[in-house]
C-alpha positions as CSV (number, residue, x, y, z in Angstrom):
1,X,-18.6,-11.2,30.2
2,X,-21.8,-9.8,28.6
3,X,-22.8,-10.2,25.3
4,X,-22.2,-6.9,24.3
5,X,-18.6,-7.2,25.5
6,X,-18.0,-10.3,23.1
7,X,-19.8,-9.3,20.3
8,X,-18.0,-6.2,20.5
9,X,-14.1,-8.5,21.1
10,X,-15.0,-10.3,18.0
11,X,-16.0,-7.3,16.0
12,X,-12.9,-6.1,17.0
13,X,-10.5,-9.2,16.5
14,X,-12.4,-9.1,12.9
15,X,-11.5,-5.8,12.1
16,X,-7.9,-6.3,12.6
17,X,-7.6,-9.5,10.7
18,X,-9.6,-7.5,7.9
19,X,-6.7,-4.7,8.0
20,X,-4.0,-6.9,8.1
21,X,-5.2,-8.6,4.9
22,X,-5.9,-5.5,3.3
23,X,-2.4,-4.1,4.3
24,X,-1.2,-6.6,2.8
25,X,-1.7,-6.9,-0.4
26,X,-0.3,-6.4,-2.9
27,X,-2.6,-5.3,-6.3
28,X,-3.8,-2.1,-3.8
29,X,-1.6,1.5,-3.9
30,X,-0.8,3.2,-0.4
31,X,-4.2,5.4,-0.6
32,X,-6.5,2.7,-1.6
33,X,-4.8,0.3,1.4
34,X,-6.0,3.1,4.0
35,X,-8.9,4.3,2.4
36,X,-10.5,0.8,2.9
37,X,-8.9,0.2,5.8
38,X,-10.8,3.4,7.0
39,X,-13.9,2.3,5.7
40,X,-13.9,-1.4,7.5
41,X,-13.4,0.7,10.4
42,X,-16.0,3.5,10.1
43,X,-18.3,0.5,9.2
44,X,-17.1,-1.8,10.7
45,X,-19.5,-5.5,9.8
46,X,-21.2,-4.4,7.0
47,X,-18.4,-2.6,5.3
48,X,-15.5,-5.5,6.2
49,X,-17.6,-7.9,4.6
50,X,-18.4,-6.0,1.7
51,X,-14.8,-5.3,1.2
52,X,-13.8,-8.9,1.6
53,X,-15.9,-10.5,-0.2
54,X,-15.1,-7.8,-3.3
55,X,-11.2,-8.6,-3.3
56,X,-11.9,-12.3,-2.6
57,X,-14.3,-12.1,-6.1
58,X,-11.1,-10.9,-7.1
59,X,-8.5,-13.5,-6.4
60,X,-10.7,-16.2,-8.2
61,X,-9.0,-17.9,-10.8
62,X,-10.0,-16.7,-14.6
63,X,-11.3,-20.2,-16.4
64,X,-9.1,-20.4,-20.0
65,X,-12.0,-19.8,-23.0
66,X,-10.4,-23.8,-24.6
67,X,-8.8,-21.8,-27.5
68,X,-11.9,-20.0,-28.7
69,X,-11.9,-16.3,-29.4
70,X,-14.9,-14.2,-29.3
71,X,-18.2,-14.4,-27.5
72,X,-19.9,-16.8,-29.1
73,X,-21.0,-19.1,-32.1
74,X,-22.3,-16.6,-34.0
75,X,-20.5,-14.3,-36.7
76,X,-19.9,-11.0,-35.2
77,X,-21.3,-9.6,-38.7
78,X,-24.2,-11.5,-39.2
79,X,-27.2,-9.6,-39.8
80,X,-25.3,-6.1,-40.2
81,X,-25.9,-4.4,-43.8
82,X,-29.1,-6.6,-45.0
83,X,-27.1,-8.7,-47.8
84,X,-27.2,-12.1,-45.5
């Protein structure tokens, strides 16, 4: 085998595995599955990493904010109207 040839194999073999995961999920409607699935195969490295590595970002867990509410230590006031 060339290199060509197994470059191209594993390109292949990744493009599959890269469908079947998109295929399979489950947050993504009919159109969106094929759509991307399109896309991985129209461009096919650059695109199939770009797509996994945007729905793996989005299987992370979300950290709890430790029973805190708001963005941070400040008051979300402070400094509006002049009186402080």
């Amino acid at each position: 085998m060339e290199l060509f040839e197994i470059v191209f194999l594993v390109l292949c073999i990744f493009n599959i595995l890269l469908s079947l995961f998109l295929l399979v999920r489950d947050d993504l409607e009919g159109v969106q599955k094929i759509a991307q699935i399109v896309i991985v195969w129209i461009v096919p490295f650059l695109g199939g990493i770009g797509l996994w590595l945007f729905h793996r970002s989005q299987d992370l867990p979300v950290k709890p904010n430790k029973g805190r509410f708001g963005g941070g230590p400040s008051d979300s006031t402070g400094g509006v109207g002049g009186d402080n």
